[in-house]
C-alpha positions in Angstrom: 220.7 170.0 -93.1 217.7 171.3 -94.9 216.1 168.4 -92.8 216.9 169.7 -89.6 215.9 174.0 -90.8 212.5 172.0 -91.0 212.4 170.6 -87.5 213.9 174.2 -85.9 211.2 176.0 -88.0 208.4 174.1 -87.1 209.5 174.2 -83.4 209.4 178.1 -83.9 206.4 178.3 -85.3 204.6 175.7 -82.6 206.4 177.8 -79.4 205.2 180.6 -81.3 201.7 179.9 -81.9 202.2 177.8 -77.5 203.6 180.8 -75.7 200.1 183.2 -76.2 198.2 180.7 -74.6 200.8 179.4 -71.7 201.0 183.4 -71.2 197.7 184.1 -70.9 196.4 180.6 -68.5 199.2 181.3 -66.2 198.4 184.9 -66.0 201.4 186.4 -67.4 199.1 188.7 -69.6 195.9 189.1 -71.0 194.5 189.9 -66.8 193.7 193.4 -67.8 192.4 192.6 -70.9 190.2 189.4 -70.0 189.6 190.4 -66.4 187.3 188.9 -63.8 185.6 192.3 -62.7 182.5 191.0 -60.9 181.4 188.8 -57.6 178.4 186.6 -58.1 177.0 185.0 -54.0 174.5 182.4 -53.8 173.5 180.4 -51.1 171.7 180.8 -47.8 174.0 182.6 -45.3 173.8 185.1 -42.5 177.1 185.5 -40.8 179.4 185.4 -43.5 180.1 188.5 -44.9 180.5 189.7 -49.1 183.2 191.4 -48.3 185.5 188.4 -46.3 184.5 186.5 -49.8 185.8 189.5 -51.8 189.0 189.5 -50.1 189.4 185.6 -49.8 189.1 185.3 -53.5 191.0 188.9 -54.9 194.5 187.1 -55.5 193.0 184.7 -57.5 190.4 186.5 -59.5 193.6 189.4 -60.6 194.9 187.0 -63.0 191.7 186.6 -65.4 189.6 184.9 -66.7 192.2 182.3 -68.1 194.4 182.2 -65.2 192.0 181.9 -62.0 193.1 178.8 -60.0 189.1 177.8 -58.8 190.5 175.3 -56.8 192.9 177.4 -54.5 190.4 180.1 -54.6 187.7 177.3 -53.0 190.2 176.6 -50.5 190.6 180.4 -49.6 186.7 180.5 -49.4 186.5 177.3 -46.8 189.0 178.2 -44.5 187.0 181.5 -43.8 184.9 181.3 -40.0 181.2 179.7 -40.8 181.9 178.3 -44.3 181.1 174.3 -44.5 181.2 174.2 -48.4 181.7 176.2 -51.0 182.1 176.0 -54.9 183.8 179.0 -56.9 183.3 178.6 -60.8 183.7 181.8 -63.4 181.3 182.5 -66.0 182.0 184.2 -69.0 183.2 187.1 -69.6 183.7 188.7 -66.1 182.2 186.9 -63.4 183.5 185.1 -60.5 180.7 183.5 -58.6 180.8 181.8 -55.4 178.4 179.6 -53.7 178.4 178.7 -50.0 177.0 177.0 -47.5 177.4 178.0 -43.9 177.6 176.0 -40.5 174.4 175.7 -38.7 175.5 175.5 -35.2 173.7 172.4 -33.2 176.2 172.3 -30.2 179.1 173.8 -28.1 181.9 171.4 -28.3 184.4 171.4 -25.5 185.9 175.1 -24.7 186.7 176.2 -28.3 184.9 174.5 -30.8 180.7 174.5 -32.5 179.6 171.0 -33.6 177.7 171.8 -36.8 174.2 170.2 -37.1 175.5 168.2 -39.9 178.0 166.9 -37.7 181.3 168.8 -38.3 183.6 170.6 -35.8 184.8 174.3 -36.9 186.3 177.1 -34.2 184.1 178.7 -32.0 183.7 182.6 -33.2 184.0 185.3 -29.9 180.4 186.8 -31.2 178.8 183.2 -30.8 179.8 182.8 -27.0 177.4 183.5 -24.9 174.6 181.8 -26.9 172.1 179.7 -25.7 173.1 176.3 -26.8 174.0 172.9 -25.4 177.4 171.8 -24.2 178.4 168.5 -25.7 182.3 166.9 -25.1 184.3 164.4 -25.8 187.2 162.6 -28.6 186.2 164.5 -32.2 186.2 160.8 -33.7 183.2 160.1 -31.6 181.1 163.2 -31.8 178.2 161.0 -33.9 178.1 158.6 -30.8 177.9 162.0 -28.4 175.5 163.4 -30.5 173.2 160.0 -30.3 173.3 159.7 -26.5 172.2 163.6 -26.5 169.2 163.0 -28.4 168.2 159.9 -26.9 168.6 161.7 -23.2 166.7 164.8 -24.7 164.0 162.4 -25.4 164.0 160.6 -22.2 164.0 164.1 -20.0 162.0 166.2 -22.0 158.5 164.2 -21.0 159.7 165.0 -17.4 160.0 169.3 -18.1 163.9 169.0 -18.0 166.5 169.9 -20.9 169.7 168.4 -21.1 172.4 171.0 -20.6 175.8 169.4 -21.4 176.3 165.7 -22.3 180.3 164.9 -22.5 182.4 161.8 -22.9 185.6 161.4 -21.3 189.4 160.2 -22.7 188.3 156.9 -21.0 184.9 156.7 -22.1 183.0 157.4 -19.2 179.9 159.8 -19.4 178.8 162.6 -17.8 175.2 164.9 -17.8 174.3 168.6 -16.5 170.1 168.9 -16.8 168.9 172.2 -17.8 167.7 172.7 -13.4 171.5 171.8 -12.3 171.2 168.2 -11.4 174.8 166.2 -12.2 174.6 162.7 -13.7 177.4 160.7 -13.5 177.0 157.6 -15.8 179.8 156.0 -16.6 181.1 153.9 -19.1 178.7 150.8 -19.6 175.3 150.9 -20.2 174.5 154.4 -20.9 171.5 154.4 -22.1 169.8 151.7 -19.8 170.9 153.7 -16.8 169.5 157.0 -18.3 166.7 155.0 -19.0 166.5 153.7 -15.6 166.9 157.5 -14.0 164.5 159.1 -16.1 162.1 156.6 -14.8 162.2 157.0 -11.2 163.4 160.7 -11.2 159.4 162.1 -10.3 158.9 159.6 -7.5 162.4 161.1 -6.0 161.5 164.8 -6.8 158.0 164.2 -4.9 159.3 162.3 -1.8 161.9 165.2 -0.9 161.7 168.5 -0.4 165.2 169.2 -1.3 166.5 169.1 -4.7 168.8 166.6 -6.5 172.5 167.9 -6.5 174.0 164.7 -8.0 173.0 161.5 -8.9 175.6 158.6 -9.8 174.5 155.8 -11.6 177.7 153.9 -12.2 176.2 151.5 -10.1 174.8 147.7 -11.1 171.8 147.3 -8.9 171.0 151.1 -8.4 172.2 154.8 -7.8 173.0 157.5 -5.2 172.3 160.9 -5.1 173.4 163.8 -3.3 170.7 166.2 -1.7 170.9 170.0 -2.1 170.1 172.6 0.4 166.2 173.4 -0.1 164.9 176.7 -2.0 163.9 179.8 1.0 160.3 179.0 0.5 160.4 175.4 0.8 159.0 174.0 4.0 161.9 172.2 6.3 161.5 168.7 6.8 163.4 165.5 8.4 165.1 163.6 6.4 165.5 159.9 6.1 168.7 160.6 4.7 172.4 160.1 5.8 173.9 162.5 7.3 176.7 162.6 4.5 174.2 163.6 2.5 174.3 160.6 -0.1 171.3 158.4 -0.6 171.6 154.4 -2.3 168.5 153.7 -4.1 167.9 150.0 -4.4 168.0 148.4 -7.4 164.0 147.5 -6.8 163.1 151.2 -6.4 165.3 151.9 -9.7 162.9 149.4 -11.4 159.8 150.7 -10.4 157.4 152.1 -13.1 
């Protein structure tokens, strides 16, 4: 009997001594008296605001000190527009200090998303809309692969005085290209880059031999292209052309490998 007053007892005095400190880490008490009272922000950011943070962060930061889940608060913090990463630590005795680091947008992506320029997809924000930046499309898994292809074009086209305006990919695979002066490139699904390549190449020799622009070119073609003509600027001087009457030109695949 005396053996088992010893066990109760020292379970009493263990839950006894417990219960304070299971109390005050899970925020039953001790908030007011051990409170986290101050926001600490670091990082390099511009369209995030303090007070989106502050409000992210408030339900975890009214328990304490003791009691602040980091880890849901971090969570709060990422799913806010603009944040790629953040890291929310406490420092004794009152502050809660968050670091973050925001999207750098590199890209539209489809109708309703920003590809970041380290390569991740977040919502597109309404104030972000109308800015000036290209329009690149296609399955999320293969945004690095879309992203490749863009620079690679930019590269090709950019010798030439053109931009590339939206580069997208297709459920099937196929490619697609706007230039920044309004031609369409169809590509297609094999070969991309050789038949950019092959474009890019012969593009000056068709811009000097007609006096009308390029509306569309398609090059899903094995020993060449065709492009569609536009209707010539006011100021341009008329001229025959050679063309069809459909207004659809094949280039050869000899002219297509000229240098």
């Amino acid at each position: 009997m005396n053996a088992l007053l010893r066990i109760l007892a020292w379970l009493l005095a263990v839950t006894l001594v417990a219960l304070p400190v299971v109390a005050v880490l899970n925020g039953w008490v001790g908030a007011e008296r051990w409170p986290l009272s101050r926001l600490r922000v670091t990082g390099q950011f511009e369209r995030v605001q303090a007070e989106q943070l502050r409000a992210a962060v408030a339900p975890y930061a009214s328990r304490g000190f003791f009691a602040a889940d980091l880890d849901a608060a971090q969570r709060a913090v990422e799913r806010l527009p603009w944040i790629e990463h953040a890291q929310v630590r406490k420092q004794w005795p009152d502050v809660l200090e968050i670091q973050v680091v925001e999207h750098v947008p590199f890209a539209f992506w489809d109708d309703d998303k920003l590809l970041s320029e380290r390569g991740q997809l977040f919502p597109l924000p309404q104030d972000l809309a109308s800015e000036r930046l290209p329009r690149l499309g296609g399955p999320p898994a293969r945004s690095a692969e879309v992203v490749e292809l863009y620079n690679e074009a930019r590269g090709l086209f950019a010798p030439l005085g053109y931009g590339v305006a939206q580069l997208g990919m297709d459920a099937r695979g196929s490619w697609s290209m706007t230039l920044d002066n309004g031609i369409e490139v169809v590509v297609g699904r094999d070969d991309a880059r050789a038949r950019l390549q092959r474009f890019a190449r012969v593009l000056p020799q068709l811009l000097v031999q007609q006096a009308r622009p390029i509306a569309r070119a398609d090059l899903r073609y094995t020993n060449g292209f065709t492009l569609a003509w536009g209707t010539p600027a006011a100021s341009a001087p008329s001229s025959p052309s050679p063309q069809a009457p459909t207004g659809t030109a094949r280039t050869q695949s000899q002219q297509a490998s000229s240098t």
